[in-house]
TORKOL-159330 format. One record per residue (C-alpha): residue in one letter; x, y, z. Coordinates in steps of 0.2 Angstrom, whole numbers, padded with zeros to 4 digits, always signed. Example, Ala and Ser with C-alpha at 12.3 -4.5 7.8 and 13.67 -1.06 7.14 Angstrom:
residues 2
A+0062-0022+0039
S+0068-0005+0036
end
This chain:
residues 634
X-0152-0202-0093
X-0162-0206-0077
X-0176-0218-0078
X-0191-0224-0066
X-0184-0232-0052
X-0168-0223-0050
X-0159-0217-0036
X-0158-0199-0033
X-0153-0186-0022
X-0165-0173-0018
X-0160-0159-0004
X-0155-0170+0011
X-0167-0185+0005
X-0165-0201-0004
X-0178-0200-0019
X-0183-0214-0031
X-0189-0207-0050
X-0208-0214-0051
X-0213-0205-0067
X-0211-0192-0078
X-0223-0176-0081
X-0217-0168-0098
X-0202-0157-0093
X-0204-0159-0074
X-0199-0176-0065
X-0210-0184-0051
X-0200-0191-0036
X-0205-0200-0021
X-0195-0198-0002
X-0199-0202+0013
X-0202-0186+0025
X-0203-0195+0043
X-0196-0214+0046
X-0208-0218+0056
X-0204-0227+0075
X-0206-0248+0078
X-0223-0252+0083
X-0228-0235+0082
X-0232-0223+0068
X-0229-0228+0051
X-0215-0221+0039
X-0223-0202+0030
X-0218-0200+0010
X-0222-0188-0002
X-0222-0184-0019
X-0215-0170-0029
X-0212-0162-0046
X-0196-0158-0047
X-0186-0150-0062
X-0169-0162-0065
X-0158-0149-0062
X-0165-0151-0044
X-0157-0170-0041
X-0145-0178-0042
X-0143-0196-0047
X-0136-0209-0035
X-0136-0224-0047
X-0141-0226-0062
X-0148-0244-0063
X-0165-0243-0054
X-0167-0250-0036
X-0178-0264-0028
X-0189-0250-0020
X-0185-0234-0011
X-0189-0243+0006
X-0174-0255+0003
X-0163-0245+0000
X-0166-0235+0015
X-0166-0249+0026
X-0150-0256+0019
X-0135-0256+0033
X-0117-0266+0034
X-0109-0268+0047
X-0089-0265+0049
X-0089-0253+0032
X-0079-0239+0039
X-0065-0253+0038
X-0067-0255+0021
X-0064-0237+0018
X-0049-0236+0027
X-0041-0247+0014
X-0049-0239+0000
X-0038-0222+0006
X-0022-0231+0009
X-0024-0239-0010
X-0026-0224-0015
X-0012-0214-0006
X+0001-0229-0010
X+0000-0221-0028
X+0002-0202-0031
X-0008-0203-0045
X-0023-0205-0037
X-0020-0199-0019
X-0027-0183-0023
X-0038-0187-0036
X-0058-0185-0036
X-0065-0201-0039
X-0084-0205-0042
X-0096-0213-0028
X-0099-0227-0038
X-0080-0231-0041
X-0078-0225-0020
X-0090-0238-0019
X-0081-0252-0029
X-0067-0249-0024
X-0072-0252-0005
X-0087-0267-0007
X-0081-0274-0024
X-0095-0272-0031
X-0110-0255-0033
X-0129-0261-0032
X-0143-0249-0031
X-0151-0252-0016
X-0134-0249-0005
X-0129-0233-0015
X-0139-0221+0001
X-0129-0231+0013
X-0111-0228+0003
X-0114-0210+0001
X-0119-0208+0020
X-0103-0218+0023
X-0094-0208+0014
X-0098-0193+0018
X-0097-0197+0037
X-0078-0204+0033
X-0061-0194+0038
X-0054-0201+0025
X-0064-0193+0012
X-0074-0175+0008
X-0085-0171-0006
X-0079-0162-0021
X-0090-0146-0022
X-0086-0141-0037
X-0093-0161-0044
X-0108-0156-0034
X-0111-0143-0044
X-0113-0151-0060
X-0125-0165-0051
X-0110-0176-0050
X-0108-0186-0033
X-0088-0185-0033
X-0075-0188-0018
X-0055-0182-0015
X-0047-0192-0003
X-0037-0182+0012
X-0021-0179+0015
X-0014-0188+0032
X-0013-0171+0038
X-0031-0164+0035
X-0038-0180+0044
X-0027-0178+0060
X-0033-0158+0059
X-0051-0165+0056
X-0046-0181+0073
X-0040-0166+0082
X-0054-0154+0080
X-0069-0168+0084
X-0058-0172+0098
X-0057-0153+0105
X-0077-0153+0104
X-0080-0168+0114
X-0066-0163+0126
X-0073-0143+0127
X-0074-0141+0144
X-0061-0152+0150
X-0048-0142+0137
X-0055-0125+0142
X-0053-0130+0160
X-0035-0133+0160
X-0033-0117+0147
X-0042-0106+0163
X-0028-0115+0176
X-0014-0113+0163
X-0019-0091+0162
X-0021-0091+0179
X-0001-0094+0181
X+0002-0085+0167
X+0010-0100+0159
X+0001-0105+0141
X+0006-0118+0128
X+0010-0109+0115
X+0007-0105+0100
X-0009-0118+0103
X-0017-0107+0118
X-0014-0090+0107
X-0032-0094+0098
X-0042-0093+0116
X-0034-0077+0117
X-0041-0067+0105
X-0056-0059+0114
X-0042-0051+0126
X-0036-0045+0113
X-0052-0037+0107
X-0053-0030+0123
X-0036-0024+0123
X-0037-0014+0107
X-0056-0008+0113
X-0064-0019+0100
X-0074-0026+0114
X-0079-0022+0131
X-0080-0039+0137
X-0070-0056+0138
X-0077-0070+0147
X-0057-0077+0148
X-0053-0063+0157
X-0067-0064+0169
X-0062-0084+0174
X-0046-0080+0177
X-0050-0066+0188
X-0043-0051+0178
X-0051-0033+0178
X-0058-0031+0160
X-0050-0016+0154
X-0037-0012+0139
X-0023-0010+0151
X-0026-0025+0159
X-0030-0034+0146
X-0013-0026+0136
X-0004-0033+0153
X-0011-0051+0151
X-0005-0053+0135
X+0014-0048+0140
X+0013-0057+0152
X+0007-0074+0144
X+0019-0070+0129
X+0004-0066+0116
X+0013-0050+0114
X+0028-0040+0117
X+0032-0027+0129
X+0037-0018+0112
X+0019-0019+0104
X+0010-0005+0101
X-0011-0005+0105
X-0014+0014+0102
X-0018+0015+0082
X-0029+0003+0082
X-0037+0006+0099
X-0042+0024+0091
X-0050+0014+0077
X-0035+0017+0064
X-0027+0005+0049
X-0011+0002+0049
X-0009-0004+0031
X-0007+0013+0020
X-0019+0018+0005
X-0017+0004-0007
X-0024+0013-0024
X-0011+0022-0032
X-0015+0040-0041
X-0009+0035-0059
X+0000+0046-0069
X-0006+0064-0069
X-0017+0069-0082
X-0009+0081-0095
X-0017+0100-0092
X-0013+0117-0096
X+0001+0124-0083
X+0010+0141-0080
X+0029+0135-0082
X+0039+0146-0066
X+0055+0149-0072
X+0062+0153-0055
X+0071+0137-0044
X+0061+0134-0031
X+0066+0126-0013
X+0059+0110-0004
X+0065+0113+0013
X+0064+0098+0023
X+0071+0088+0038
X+0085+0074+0030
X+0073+0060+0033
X+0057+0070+0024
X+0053+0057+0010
X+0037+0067+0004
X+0041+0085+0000
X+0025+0094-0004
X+0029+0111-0002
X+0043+0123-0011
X+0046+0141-0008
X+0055+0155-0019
X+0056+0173-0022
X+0055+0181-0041
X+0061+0201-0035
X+0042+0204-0034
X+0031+0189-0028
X+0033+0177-0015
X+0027+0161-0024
X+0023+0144-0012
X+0022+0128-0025
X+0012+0112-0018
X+0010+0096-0023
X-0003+0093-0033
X-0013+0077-0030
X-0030+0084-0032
X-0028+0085-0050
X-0031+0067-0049
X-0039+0063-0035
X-0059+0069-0038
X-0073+0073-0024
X-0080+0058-0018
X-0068+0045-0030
X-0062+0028-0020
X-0045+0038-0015
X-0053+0054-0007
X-0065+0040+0002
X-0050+0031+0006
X-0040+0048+0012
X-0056+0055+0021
X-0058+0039+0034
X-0036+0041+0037
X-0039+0058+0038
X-0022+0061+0039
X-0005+0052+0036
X-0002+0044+0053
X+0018+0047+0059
X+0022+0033+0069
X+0041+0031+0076
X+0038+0014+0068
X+0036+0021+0052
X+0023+0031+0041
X+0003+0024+0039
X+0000+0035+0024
X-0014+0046+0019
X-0011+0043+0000
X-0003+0026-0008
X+0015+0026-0006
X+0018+0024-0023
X+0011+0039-0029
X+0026+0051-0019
X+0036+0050-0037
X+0023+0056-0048
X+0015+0070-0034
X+0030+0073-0022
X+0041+0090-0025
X+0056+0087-0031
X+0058+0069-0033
X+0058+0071-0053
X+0066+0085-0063
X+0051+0095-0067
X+0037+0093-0052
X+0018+0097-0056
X+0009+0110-0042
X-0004+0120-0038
X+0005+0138-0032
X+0000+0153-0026
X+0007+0168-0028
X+0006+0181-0016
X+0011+0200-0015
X+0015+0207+0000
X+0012+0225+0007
X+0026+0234+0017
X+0022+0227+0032
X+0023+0210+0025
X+0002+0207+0025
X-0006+0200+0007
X-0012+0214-0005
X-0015+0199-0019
X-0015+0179-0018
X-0016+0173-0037
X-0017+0152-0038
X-0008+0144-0054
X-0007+0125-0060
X+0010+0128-0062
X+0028+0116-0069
X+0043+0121-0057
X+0059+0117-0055
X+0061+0111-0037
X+0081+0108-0029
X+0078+0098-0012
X+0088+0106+0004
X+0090+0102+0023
X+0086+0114+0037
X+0103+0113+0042
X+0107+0116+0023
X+0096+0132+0019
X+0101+0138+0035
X+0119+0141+0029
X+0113+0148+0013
X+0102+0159+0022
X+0113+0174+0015
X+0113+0169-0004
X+0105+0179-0016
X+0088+0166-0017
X+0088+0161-0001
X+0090+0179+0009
X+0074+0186+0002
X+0064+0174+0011
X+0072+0175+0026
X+0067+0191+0025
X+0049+0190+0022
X+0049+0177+0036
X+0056+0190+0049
X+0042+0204+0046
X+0030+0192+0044
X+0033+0186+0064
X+0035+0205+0070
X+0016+0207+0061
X+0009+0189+0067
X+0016+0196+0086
X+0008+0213+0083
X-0007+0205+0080
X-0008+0192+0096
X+0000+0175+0089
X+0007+0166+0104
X+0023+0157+0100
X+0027+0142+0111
X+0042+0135+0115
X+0044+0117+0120
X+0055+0102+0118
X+0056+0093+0103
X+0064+0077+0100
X+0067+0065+0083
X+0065+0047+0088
X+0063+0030+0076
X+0060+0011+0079
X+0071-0001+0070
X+0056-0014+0063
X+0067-0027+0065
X+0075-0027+0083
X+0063-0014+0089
X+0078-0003+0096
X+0072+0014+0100
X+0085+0029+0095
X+0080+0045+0103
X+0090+0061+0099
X+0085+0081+0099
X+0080+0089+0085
X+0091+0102+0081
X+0082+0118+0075
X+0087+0131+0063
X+0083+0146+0056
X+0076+0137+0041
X+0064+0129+0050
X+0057+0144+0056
X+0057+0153+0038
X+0047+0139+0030
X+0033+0138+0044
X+0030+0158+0039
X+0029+0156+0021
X+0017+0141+0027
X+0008+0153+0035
X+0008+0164+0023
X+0002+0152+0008
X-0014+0146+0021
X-0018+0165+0024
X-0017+0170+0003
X-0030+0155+0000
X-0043+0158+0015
X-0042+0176+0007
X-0045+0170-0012
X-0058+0157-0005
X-0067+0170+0004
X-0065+0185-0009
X-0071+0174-0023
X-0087+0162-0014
X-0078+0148-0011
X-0086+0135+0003
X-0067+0130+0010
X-0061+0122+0025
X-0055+0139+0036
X-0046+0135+0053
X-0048+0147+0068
X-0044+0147+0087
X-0053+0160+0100
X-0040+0169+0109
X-0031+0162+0124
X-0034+0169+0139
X-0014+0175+0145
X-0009+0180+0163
X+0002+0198+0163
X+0013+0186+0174
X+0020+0174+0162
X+0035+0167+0169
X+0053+0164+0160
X+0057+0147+0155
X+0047+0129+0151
X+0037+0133+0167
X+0031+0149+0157
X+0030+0141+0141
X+0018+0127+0150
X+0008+0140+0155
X+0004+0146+0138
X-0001+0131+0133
X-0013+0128+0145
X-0021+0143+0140
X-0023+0140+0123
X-0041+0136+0115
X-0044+0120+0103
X-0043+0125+0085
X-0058+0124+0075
X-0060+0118+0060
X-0077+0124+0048
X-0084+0132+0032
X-0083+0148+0044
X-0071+0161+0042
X-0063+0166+0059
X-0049+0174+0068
X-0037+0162+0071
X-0029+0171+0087
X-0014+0159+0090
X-0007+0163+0077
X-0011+0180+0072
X-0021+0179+0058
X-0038+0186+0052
X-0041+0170+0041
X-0032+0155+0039
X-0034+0139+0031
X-0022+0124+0031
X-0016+0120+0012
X+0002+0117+0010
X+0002+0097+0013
X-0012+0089+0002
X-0002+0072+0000
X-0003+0070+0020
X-0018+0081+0027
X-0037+0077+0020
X-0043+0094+0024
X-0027+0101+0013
X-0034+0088-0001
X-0051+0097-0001
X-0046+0113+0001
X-0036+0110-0017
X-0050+0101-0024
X-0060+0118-0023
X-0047+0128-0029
X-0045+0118-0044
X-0062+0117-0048
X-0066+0135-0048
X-0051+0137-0057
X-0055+0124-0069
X-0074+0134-0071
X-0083+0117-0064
X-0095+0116-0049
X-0090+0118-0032
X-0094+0108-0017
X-0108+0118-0006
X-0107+0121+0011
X-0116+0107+0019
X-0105+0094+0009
X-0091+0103+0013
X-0094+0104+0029
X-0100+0086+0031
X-0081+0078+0022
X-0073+0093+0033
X-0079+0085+0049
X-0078+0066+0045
X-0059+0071+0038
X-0055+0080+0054
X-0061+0069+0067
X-0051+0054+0058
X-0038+0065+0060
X-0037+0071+0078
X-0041+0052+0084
X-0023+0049+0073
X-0015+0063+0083
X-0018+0054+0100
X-0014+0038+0092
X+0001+0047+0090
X+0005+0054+0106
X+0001+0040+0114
X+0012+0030+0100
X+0025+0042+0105
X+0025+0039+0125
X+0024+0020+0122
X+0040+0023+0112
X+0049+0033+0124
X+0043+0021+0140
X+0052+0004+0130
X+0068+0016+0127
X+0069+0020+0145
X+0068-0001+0149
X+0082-0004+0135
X+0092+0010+0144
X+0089+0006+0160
X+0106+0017+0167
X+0095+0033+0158
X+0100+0048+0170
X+0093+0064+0162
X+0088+0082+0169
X+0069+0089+0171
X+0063+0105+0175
X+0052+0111+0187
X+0036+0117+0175
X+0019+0117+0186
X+0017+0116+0205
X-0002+0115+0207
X-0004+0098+0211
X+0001+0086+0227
X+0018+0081+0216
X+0025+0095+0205
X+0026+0091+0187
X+0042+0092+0177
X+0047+0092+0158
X+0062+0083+0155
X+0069+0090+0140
X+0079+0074+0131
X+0062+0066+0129
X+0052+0080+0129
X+0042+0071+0141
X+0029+0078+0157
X+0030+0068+0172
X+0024+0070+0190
X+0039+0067+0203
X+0034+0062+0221
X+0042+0067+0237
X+0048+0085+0232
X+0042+0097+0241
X+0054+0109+0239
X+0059+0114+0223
X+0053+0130+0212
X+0048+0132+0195
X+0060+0129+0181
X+0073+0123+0195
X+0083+0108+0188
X+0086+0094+0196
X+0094+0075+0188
X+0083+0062+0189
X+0083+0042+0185
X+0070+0028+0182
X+0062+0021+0196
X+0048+0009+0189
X+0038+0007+0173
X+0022+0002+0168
X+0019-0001+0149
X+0001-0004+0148
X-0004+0012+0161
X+0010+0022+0152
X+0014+0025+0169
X+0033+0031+0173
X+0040+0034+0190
X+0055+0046+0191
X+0066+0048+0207
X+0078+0063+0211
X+0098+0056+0208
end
């Protein structure tokens, strides 16, 4: 209970209790100390509510004045071996312990008038720090400091007295690219920033005379050890996380679903770990089953907010950043349990293999999990020949109808995540492979149809026609030249031809649990077959775009992932010979591909050579930051 003439605390000000005005309390404080032989000491007077102070003794003082005047010399002393009392028992070394009994403790005694001066003291001392959570409940508490905090606390005052001295000698040490570390690592981090294009400038960089770019920036922090030749910038310099969706997708509700009785096939390459697509042929209908996570994941939810920022699972040779949580592959994934939930279409082809009907079911099926390599074996069995089939007329009519097929070299590389070994190795095609991609295509063209046919806003992808010389060459030089004639896709709420592959109308839908635009596309589907309202066109069009741009600044993420990858290879094998093809001659240096690492490069000093003539070449000099590579002829 505080009375007339206490001690309290108010704000930042010593305050003495001069009265009481019913449930409000009237305090006095001195609001300017005044100078000697100049102006006097300013006070004021207040009504405060007693939840506002807080008391600082609870016998009353001599006056307000004494006890700011009140000073003792040698008192930090004191509190020195106050702590050391304290620490010799464990009891009490970390216990909170009252200002008043602080203040026994260290004078012997607690008056009134000194209890200011002890708090200021206190407070002030490296061998203590106010309890927060005392302060709280107007309770003036302290917990004494470990031995380790106040040599942090010693070290920290003495870096901000020292600041230009120790930042000085940091600039000298960066200079000779020789830092202490791990200490310097923390004036590194604005490099850093600049490094990963979080910033444009670093005023460390300029005082040691470094060009303030990323790749100078990723080149100073190899070279001062901060980071590893191995690191990789390029997800998180296009703005990408590189921490998968956390929020899991739950269990998947219970709903009506057509049971397919016939086995259908995830075809996948061995390492596949999310199947989201099976095919099979009933005698009658080709039916493609996908994975279903948009019976879970609705418009607009935390997850399709999470998914539409990714825009896409990002395939790094580190590993997977994924679209969707991890977790949920068990639940949404085909073939991973017995029976798998999906969305399917089933479509009914005309004699010359285009869609006369695509129906879409929620559908159980019965999924078996093959290779490539596996399916390609079966190819002549009784459930596997018919799509084999199908696949074969549907490339005669894609050709008939313009689709430009290109041909370059593929490869299959990983990173162990702990030794950072790179393994590089071609990837071996089959005939499976080429099967699945038609009945790929043939599920995306059956749902831009349905879309279409029935009003559906949806997520169509098309491609103007490339403009093709009649004198395309043989070989990867020819091959290179189709590429460089193709358009960029488009992605809209538009129907359009898309002329690369052939197609009238198109739309991507056969991997929702990796590809956002996928996810919406399903999200309409179901709802118009659930008889609920769709997303319009501008909305649509809006989560399409935001979707898609995540996702192309996650296919140059990695590209340039995949370069950086192949460049630390090419250092840990530093005997690599390898051949390269001749594939563009329009420029000063011809350009080759060379195959093993499906990799373009510029080779100096040939001038003669022809397209697509082979010639064995080796590593002359890297640069990791540039991604610059330079190749010399064997």
């Amino acid at each position: 209970m505080m009375k007339k003439n206490s001690l309290v605390l108010y704000k930042k000000f010593c305050a003495v209790i001069i009265d009481f005005d019913g449930e409000k309390t009237v305090i006095k404080f001195q609001t300017s100390p005044g100078s000697p032989g100049g102006k006097k000491p300013q006070y004021t007077e207040l009504k405060v509510r007693e939840k506002d102070i807080i008391p600082l003794a609870q016998e009353a003082c001599s006056s307000l004045e004494n006890a700011l005047a009140y000073s003792e010399e040698g008192f930090e002393a004191k509190i020195q071996e106050s702590w050391e009392l304290l620490q010799s028992d464990e009891s009490t070394a970390r216990e909170s312990i009252s200002l008043q009994d602080l203040a026994e403790l260290s004078a012997g005694s607690f008056e009134a008038d000194k209890s200011w001066f002890y708090l200021n003291q206190f407070k002030a001392s490296l061998e203590f720090g106010q309890d927060e959570n005392a302060l709280k409940n107007l309770e003036l508490k302290f917990i004494p400091r470990s031995a380790e905090e106040i040599e942090s606390i010693k070290q920290k005052n003495y870096e901000k007295e020292h600041e230009e001295e120790i930042h000085a000698a940091f600039i000298a040490r960066l200079k000779e690219r020789k830092l202490n570390l791990p200490d310097d690592a923390r004036f590194m981090n604005e490099v850093e920033n600049v490094a990963f294009c979080k910033s444009e400038k670093s005023k460390v960089m300029v005082e040691a005379g470094v060009t303030q770019t990323p790749e100078k920036a990723h080149q100073l922090l190899i070279d001062t050890g901060i980071w590893d030749i191995t690191k990789n910038p390029y997800p998180t310099r296009h703005g990408l996380s590189m921490v998968s969706a956390k929020e899991g997708l739950g269990t998947p509700p219970e709903e009506e679903r057509l049971e397919v009785q016939e086995t259908a096939y995830a075809i996948d390459s061995p390492w596949s770990t999310d199947p989201d697509d099976a095919v099979c042929f009933d005698g009658k209908y080709l039916w493609v089953h996908i994975a279903d996570p948009a019976c879970f994941v609705k418009p607009d939810s935390s997850i399709d907010r999470v998914a539409r920022d990714k825009g896409t699972t990002l395939y790094l040779p580190e590993g997977a950043v994924r679209m969707l949580a991890e977790e949920s592959l068990a639940d949404y994934a085909l073939g991973l349990q017995e029976r798998s939930r999906a969305l399917s279409f089933r479509i009914l082809l005309k004699d010359d293999n285009s869609i006369e009907e695509c129906k879409i079911f929620k559908t159980y099926v019965n999924v078996r999990r093959l290779t490539y390599k596996e399916a390609t074996e079966q190819k002549d069995s009784p459930e596997l020949k018919p799509l084999f089939e199908i696949a074969e007329k549907n490339v005669e009519r894609r050709k008939k109808s313009g689709a430009t097929n290109i041909d370059l070299p593929e490869i299959h590389m990983s990173v162990d995540p702990e030794t950072k070994k790179v393994q590089i190795g071609p990837l071996e095609r089959y005939a499976a492979d080429s099967m699945v991609c038609e009945m790929m295509l043939l599920a995306g063209e059956g749902a831009a149809y349905f879309a279409f046919n029935n009003g559906i806003p949806f997520p169509y992808v098309s491609q103007e026609a490339p403009d093709v010389p009649k004198d395309i060459l043989p070989g990867l030089a020819g091959q290179f030249q189709l590429l460089r004639c193709m358009h960029k896709r488009s992605v809209g709420v538009t129907p359009g031809m898309h002329s690369g592959l052939g197609l009238a109308l198109y739309s991507q839908v056969t991997s929702p649990l990796r590809r956002y635009g996928d996810l919406i596309a399903h999200q309409q589907l179901r709802s118009y077959l659930n008889g609920e309202k769709l997303l319009d066109k501008d909305t649509m069009l809006e989560r399409i775009s935001h979707g898609d741009a995540a996702s192309v600044a996650a296919r140059k993420a990695s590209r340039l992932s995949e370069t950086h990858w192949k460049l630390i290879y090419l250092l840990q094998n530093p005997e690599w010979t390898g051949t390269a093809v001749c594939i563009d001659k329009k420029y000063e240096d011809p350009l080759f591909m060379i195959p093993s690492l499906a990799l373009q490069a510029s080779i100096k000093g040939l001038t003669d050579i022809n397209l697509n003539d082979e010639i064995t070449v080796k590593v002359q000099g890297i640069d990791i930051p540039t991604q610059k590579v330079e190749f010399v002829k064997v």
